[in-house]
C-alpha positions in Angstrom: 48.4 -59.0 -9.7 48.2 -59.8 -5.7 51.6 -58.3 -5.3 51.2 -54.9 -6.1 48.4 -55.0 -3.9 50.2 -56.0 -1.1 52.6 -53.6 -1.7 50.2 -51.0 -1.6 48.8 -51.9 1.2 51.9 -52.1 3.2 52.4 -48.4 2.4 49.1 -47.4 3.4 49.7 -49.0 7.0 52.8 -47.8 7.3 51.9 -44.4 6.2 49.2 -44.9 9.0 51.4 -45.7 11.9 53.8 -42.8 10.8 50.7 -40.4 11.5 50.0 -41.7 14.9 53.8 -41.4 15.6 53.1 -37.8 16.8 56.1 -36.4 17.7 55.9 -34.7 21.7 55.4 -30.5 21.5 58.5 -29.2 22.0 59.4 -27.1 25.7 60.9 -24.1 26.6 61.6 -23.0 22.8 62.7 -19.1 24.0 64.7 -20.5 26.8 66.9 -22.7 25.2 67.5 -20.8 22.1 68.7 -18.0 24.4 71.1 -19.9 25.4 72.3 -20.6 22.1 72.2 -17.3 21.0 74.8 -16.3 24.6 76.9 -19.1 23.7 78.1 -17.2 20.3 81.4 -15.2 20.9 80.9 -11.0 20.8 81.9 -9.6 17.6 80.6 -5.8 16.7 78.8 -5.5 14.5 76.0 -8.3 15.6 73.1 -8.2 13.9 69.2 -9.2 14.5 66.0 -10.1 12.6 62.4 -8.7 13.4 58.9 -8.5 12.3 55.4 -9.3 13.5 52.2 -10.7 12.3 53.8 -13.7 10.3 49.6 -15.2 10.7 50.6 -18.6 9.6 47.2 -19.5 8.4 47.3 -22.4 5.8 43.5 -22.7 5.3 44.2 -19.1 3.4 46.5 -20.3 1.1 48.8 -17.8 1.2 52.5 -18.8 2.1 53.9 -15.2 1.8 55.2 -16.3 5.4 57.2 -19.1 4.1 58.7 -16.3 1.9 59.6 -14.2 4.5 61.1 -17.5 6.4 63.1 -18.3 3.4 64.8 -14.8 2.8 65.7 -14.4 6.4 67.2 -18.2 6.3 69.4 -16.5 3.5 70.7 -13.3 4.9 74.3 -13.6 4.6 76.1 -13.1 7.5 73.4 -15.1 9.2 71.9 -12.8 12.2 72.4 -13.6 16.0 68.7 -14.3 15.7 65.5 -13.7 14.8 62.1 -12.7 16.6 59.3 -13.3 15.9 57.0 -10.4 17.9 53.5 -12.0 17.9 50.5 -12.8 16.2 52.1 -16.1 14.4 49.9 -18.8 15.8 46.0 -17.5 15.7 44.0 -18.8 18.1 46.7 -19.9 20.0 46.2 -23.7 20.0 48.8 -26.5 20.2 47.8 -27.5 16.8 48.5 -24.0 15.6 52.0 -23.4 17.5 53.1 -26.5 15.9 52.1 -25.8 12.2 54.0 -22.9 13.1 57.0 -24.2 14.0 56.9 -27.2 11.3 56.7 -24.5 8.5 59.7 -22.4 10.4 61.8 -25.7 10.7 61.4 -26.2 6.5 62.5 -22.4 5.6 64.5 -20.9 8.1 67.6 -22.7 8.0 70.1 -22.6 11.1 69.0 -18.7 12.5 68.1 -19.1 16.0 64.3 -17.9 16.5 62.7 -16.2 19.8 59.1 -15.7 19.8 57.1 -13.2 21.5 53.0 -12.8 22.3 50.8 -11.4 20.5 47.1 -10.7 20.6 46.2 -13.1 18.5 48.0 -15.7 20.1 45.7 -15.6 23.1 42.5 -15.7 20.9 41.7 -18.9 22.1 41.4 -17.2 25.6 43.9 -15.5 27.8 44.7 -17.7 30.1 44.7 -20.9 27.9 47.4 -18.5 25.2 49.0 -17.6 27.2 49.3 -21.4 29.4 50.7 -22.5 25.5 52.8 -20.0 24.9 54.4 -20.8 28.2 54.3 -24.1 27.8 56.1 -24.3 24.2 58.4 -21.3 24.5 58.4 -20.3 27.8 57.8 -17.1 29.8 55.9 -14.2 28.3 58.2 -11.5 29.9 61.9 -12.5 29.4 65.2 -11.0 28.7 68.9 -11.9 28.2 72.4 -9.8 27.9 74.3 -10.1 25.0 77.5 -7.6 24.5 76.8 -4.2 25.1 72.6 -4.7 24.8 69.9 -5.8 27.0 67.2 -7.3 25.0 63.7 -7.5 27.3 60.9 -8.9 25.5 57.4 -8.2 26.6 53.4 -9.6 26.6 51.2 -6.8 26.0 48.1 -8.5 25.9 45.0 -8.6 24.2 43.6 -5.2 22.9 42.4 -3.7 26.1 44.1 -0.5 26.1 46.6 -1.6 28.3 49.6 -3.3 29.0 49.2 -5.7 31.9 50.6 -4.8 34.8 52.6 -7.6 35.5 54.6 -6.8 32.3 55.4 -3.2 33.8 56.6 -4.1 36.4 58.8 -6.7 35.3 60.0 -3.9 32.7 60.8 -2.0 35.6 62.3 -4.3 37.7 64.6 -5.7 35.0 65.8 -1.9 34.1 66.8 -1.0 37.4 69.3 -4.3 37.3 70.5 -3.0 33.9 74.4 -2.0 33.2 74.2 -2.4 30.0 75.1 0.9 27.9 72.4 0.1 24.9 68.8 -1.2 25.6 66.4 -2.7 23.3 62.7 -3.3 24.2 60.3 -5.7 22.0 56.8 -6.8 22.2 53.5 -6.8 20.0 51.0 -4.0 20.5 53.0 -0.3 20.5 52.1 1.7 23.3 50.3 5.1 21.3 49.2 6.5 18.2 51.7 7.5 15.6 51.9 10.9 13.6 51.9 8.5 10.0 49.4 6.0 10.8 46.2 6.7 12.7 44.4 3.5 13.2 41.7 2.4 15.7 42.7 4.0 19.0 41.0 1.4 20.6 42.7 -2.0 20.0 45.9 -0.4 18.3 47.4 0.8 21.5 47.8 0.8 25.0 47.0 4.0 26.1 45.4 3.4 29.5 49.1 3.3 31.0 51.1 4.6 28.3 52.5 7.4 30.2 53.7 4.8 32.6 55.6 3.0 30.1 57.2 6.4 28.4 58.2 7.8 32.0 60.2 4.0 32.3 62.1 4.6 29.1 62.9 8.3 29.5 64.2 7.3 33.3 66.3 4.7 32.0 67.4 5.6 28.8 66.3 3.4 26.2 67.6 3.0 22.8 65.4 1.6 20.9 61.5 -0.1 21.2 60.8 -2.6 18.4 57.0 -3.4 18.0 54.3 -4.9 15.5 50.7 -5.3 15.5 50.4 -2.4 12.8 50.6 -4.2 10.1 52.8 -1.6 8.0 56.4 -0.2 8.6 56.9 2.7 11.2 59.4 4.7 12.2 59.6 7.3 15.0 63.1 8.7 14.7 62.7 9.7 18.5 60.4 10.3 21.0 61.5 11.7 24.2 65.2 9.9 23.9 63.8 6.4 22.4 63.1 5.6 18.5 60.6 3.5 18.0 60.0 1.0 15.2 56.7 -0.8 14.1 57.6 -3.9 12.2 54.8 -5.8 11.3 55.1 -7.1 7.6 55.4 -10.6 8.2 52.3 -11.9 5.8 49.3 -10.8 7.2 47.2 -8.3 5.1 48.4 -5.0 5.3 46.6 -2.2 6.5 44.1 -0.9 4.0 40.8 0.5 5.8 39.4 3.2 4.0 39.8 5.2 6.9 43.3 5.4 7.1 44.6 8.4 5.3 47.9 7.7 2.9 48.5 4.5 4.2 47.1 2.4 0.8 49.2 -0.8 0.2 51.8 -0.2 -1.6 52.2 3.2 -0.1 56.0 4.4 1.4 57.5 7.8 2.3 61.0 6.3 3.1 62.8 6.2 5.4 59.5 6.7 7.8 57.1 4.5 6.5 55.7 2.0 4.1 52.7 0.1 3.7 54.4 -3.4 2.4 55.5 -6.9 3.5 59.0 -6.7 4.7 61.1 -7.6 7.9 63.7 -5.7 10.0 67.1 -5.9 10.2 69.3 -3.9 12.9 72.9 -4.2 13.4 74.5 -2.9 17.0 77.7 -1.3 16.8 80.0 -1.3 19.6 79.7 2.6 20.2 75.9 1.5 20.7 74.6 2.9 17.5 72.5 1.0 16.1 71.7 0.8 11.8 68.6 -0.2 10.4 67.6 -2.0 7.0 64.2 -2.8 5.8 64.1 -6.0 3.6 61.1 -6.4 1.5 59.3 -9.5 0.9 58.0 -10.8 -2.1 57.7 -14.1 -4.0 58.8 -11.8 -7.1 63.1 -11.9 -6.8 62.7 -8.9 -8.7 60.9 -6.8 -5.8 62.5 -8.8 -2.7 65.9 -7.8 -0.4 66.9 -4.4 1.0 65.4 -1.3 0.3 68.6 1.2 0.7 65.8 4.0 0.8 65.0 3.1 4.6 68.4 2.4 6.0 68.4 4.8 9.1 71.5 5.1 11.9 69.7 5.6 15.4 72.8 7.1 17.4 72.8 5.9 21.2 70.8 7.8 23.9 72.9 10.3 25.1 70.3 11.4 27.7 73.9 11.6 30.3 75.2 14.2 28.4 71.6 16.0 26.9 70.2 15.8 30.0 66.3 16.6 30.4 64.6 18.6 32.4 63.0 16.5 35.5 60.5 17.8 38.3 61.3 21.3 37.1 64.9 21.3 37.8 66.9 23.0 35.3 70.0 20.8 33.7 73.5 21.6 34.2 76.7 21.9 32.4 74.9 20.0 29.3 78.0 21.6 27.0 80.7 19.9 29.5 78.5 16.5 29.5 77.6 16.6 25.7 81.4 17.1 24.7 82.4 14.3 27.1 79.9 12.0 25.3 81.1 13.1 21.6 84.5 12.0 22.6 83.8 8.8 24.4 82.6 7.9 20.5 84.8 5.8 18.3 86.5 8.4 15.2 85.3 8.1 12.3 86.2 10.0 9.4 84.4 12.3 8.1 83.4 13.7 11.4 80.2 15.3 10.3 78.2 17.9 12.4 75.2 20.2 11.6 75.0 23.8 12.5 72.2 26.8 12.3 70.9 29.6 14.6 68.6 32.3 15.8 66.1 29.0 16.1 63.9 31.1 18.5 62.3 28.2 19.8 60.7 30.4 22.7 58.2 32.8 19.9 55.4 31.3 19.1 54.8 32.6 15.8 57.8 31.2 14.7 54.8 29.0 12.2 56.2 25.9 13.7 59.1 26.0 11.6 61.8 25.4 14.8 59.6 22.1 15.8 59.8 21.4 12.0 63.6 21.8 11.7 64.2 19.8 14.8 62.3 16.8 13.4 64.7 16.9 10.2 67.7 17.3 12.3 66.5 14.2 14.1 65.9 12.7 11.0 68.7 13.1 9.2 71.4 10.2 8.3 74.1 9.1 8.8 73.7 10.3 12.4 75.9 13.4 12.7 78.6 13.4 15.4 76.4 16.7 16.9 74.5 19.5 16.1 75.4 22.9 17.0 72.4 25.2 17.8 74.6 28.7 17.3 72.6 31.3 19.6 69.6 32.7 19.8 67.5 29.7 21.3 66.0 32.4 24.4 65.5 35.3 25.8 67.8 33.7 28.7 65.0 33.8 31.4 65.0 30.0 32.7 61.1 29.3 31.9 62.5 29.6 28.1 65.3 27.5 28.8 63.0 24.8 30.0 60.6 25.1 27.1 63.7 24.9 24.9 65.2 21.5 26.2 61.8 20.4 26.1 61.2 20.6 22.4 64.6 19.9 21.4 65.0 16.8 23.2 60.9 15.5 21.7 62.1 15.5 18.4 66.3 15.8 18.2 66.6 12.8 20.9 69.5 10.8 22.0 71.7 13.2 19.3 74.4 14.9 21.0 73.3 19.3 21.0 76.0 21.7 21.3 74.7 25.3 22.6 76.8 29.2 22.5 75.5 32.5 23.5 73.6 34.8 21.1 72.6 38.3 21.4 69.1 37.3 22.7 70.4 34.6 25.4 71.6 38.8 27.1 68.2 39.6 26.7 67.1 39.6 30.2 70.3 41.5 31.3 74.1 40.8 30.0 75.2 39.6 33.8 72.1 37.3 34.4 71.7 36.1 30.6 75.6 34.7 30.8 75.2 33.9 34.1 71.8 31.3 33.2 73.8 30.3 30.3 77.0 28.9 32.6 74.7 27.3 35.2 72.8 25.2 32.6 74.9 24.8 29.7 78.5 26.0 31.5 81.1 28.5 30.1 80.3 30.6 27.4 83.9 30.1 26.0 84.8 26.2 25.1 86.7 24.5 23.0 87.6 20.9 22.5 89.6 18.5 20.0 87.8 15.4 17.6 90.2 13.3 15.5 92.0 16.1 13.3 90.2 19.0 14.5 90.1 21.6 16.9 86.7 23.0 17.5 86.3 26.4 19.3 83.0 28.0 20.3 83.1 31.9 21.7 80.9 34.3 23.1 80.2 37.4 20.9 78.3 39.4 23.6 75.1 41.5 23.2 75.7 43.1 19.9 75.1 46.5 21.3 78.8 47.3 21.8 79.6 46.1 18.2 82.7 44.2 19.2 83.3 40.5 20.3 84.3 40.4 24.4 88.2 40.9 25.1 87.4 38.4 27.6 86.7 36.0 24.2 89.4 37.4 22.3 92.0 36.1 24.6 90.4 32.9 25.1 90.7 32.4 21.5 94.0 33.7 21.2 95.4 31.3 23.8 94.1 28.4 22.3 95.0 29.0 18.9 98.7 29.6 20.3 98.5 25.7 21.2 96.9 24.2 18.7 97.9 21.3 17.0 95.1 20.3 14.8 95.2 19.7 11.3 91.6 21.6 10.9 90.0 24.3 13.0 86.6 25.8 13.2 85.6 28.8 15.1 81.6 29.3 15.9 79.8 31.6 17.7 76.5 34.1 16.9 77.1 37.4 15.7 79.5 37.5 12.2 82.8 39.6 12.4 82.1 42.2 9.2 79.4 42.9 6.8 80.5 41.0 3.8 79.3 41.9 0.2 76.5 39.7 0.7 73.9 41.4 2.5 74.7 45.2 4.5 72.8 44.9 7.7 72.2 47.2 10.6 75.5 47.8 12.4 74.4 45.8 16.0 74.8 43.2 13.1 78.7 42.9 13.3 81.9 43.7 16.0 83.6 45.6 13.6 85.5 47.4 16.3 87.8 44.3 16.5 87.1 43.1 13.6 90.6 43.2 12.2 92.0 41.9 15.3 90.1 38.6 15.0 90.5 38.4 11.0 94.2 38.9 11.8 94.0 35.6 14.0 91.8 33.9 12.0 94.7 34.1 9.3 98.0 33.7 11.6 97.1 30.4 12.7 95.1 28.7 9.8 91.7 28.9 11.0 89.2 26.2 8.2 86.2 27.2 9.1 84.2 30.2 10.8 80.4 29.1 11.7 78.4 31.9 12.2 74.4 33.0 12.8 72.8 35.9 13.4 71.7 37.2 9.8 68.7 34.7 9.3 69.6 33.3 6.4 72.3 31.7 4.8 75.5 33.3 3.5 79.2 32.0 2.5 82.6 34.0 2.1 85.9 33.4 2.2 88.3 36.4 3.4 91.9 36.0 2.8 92.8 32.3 3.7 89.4 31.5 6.1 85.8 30.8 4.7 82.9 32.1 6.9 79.6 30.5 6.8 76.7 32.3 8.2 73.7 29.8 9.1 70.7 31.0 11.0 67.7 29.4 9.5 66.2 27.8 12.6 63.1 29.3 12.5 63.1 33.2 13.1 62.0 36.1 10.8 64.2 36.0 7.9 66.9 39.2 7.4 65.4 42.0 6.0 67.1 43.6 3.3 67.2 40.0 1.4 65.1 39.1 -1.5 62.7 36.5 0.3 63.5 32.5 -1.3 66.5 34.2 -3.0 69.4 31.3 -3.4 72.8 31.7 -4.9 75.9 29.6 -4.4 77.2 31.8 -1.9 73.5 33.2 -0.2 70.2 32.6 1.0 67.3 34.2 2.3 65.2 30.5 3.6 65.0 28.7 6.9 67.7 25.6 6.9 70.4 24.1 8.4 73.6 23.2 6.9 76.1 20.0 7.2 79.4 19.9 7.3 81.7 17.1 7.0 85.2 17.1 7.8 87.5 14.4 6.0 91.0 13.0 7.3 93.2 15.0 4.7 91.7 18.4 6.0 89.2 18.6 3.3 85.5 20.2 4.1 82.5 19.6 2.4 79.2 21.8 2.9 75.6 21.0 2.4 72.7 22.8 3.0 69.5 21.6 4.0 65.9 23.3 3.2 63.6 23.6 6.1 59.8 23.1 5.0 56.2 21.7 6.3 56.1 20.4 3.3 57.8 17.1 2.1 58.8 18.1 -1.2 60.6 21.0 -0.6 62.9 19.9 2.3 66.2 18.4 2.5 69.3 18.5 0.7 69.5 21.4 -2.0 72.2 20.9 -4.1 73.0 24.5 -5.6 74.9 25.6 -2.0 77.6 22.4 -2.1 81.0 23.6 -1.7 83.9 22.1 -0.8 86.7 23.8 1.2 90.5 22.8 0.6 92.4 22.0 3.2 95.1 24.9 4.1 98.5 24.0 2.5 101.3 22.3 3.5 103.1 25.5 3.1 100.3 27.7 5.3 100.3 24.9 8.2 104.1 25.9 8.4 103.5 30.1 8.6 
């Protein structure tokens, strides 16, 4: 009988001693694992792990953390890392940080972790947090190269409307040392108020020196700020150049005040946001775009893993070829720059674009519809390679240029805008209107070549003369002579001929050439002719050439049309359309509904066509 006993109470004392055998806090976490993560070799894609608010609080007894550990532990390819960004170690104790790490160390498998501040990781008092933090991880501000991206990781604080000074100015200071072509910003609290969620302006944000931290990312071009704190999913596809991303699903309870309109859990309006657990993963390509995946979390394997409803593409920041408009000076030669940019991006078939006109962004009573088809445009995936706004964007005085630029680059961002004259850019005189349009946006007559095809964009004058400039006839006819391309697409404003469509006013066409350009347009094998003008939509194929007319950006709709009428061929609604040009020549065309309201935008399926590609037999005449 004595034996067991002693035998028990050798167990107890060792059990005992094991406890007092605390094992030392470890140092310099961040540091280190940065140099882990540095001492991988480059291969594009890479990918990277993100949420927030992983509030490992066992006295809850809720482990959905442990989840979310687990499922990033399994992501296969395992990411370059993982990051934490804040509020995971409430109040901020020792104690705390290392029941955080001991339940990170049995879930997360080999994936390097960074960690980043939070607010409630300096509960226990700011400078006692933040003395832990830098004690068990390292600095607060830090940042590391890896590839093409700078990753520069931020405290912002506690809740008090502002982001600490120190942390600006170590943002800026580590931006004006930057060479890298993509950069990605991350810390906890996100610096305003979003459109989807509205929550307490007063610890949700730091808007006391906001406007300090948006002029540093418009100067410097950022990519791509990844935040938490809001305990939801966010997306803002662009603001002023820079998406934004609030990624904060990593157990804590999600936000459900009564206050908050829409945003009940459980709620989503992919690929924008959701109200549900979840973590973020991006992958950075190598031309610097960067793709997005949500992965849900839940302890249910039926409701866990990727939700293919929010993958998004954010395309890099092409602010050095869409210039903006700084201390009132206009831009210049944005066409020249954005074309230089498009080509400097690896080929990818299809190459896909968007196109519409007459987007009047100047008239205020367009009813908001141009601001609303620029935030779809900037919305929409995959990323296009550019989007063509097809005249008709001013009344060519400069003040309208300005205002243009300005709401085009708030809500189309970083994504590559191609510009031609229309009727109204001559508005203010036909010498001064093309004269404004070459200074800012260069000649009125351009061309260039992507992969298999040869894109040409021409000038169609005022309208009032009904015929397109002999100045843009020869232009066109001298590069058709030399083209090599398997596919070409003409585009400019006003359409060649009244088609059987719709029989508008004669200012409407050039009929006086006409038959001179629809003789060209058939000699050399011209695709595609994308035209505007007519607000609305129209499609027509005349001998071997199909015209598209697409000019629902915003202004009155054409007269004349039966308003909300939609055929295959025609359309009397504001839109866009897509087209996406495959390696064998082949076209496809989509047209997109412009709306305030969500459920009668996007993608409407009667207007898809396809357009052959020309045959062997007409490449050869």
């Amino acid at each position: 009988m004595m034996k067991p006993i002693k035998v028990c109470v050798y167990l107890i004392v060792t059990l005992n001693l094991h406890s007092c055998m605390e094992k030392p806090m470890p140092k310099n976490l961040n540091v280190k694992t940065i140099k882990q993560i540095r001492s991988v070799p480059v291969e594009y894609p890479f990918s990277l792990v993100f949420t927030g608010d992983t509030w490992y609080q066992p006295e809850r007894g809720d482990d959905l953390f442990e989840q979310l550990f687990k499922q990033v532990g399994q992501l296969d390819p395992e990411p370059l890392f993982f990051a934490i960004n804040g509020d995971f170690s409430g109040p901020g104790s020792l104690a705390r940080h290392k029941e955080h790490i001991g339940a990170l160390n049995n879930n997360i498998g080999d994936v390097p972790v960074l960690h980043l501040v939070g607010n409630h990781d300096l509960d226990i008092g700011i400078e006692k947090g933040l003395a832990n933090f830098n004690s068990v991880y390292g600095p607060e501000n830090y940042d590391f190269v890896y590839g093409n991206t700078h990753f520069i990781m931020l405290n912002t604080g506690q809740c008090h409307q502002a982001i600490p000074d120190g942390t600006l100015d170590y943002l800026e200071s580590r931006l004006k040392a930057s060479a890298s072509p993509v950069k990605i910003l991350m810390f906890h609290i996100p610096p305003y108020r979003h459109d989807h969620l509205q929550p307490n302006p007063y610890l949700w944000n730091f808007k006391l020196n906001e406007e300090r931290f948006i002029q540093l990312t418009d100067q410097y071009n950022i990519d791509l700020v990844c935040c938490s704190h809001w305990v939801a999913y966010d997306l803002q596809p662009s603001y002023k150049g820079t998406s934004y991303i609030v990624s904060a699903g990593g157990g804590a309870t999600l936000l459900s005040e009564p206050s908050i309109d829409g945003v009940e859990v459980g709620a989503r309006q992919p690929p924008l946001w959701g109200n549900f657990h979840h973590f973020t993963k991006l992958s950075v390509h190598e031309d610097g775009k960067i793709a997005v995946q949500i992965h849900v979390v839940s302890k249910d394997k039926e409701k866990c893993g990727r939700d293919p409803e929010y993958d998004f593409q954010i395309v890099p920041n092409a602010k050095a070829a869409n210039e903006r408009l700084e201390d009132g000076l206009m831009p210049k030669n944005l066409n020249v720059k954005t074309i230089k940019y498009i080509k400097s991006v690896p080929l990818e078939y299809p190459i896909s674009f968007l196109a519409t006109g007459d987007v009047f962004t100047y008239w205020p009573d367009s009813d908001g519809l141009t601001e609303q088809l620029y935030k779809q445009v900037g919305q929409f995936q995959p990323a296009p390679a550019f989007f063509l706004v097809n005249g008709d964007f001013s009344h060519g005085k400069p003040e309208q240029y300005k205002y243009h630029f300005d709401i085009l680059r708030k809500y189309v961002g970083g994504m590559p805008v191609l510009h031609t004259v229309g009727n109204h850019e001559t508005d203010a005189g036909l010498t001064f209107g093309l004269e404004q349009f070459n200074a800012v946006l260069g000649p009125e007559n351009y061309e260039f070549m992507y992969g298999n095809t040869h894109f040409i964009m021409l000038n169609t004058g005022s309208g009032l003369y009904q015929e397109m400039p002999d100045e843009s006839i020869a232009f066109l006819k001298s590069k058709l002579a030399k083209s090599t391309s398997r596919v070409k697409v003409v585009s400019f404003h006003i359409p060649p001929f009244n088609n059987a469509h719709y029989q508008p006013l004669p200012i409407w066409t050039f009929k006086h050439n006409e038959e001179e350009f629809v003789s060209l347009m058939s000699q050399y094998n011209v695709d595609l002719v994308v035209c505007a003008h007519w607000t609305g939509y129209d499609k027509y194929k005349k001998d071997k050439t199909t015209y598209v007319t697409t000019a629902g950006g915003g202004a009155m709709l054409v007269p004349g049309a039966v308003p909300g009428e939609k055929t295959p061929n025609r359309g009397h609604f504001h839109h866009f359309t897509g087209f996406s040009i495959h390696e064998d020549g082949t076209i496809d065309v989509k047209v997109y509904d412009v709306d305030k309201d969500p459920a009668k935008q996007g993608h409407d399926k009667r207007f898809d066509a396809v357009i052959a590609p020309l045959s062997d037999q007409d490449q050869i005449e």
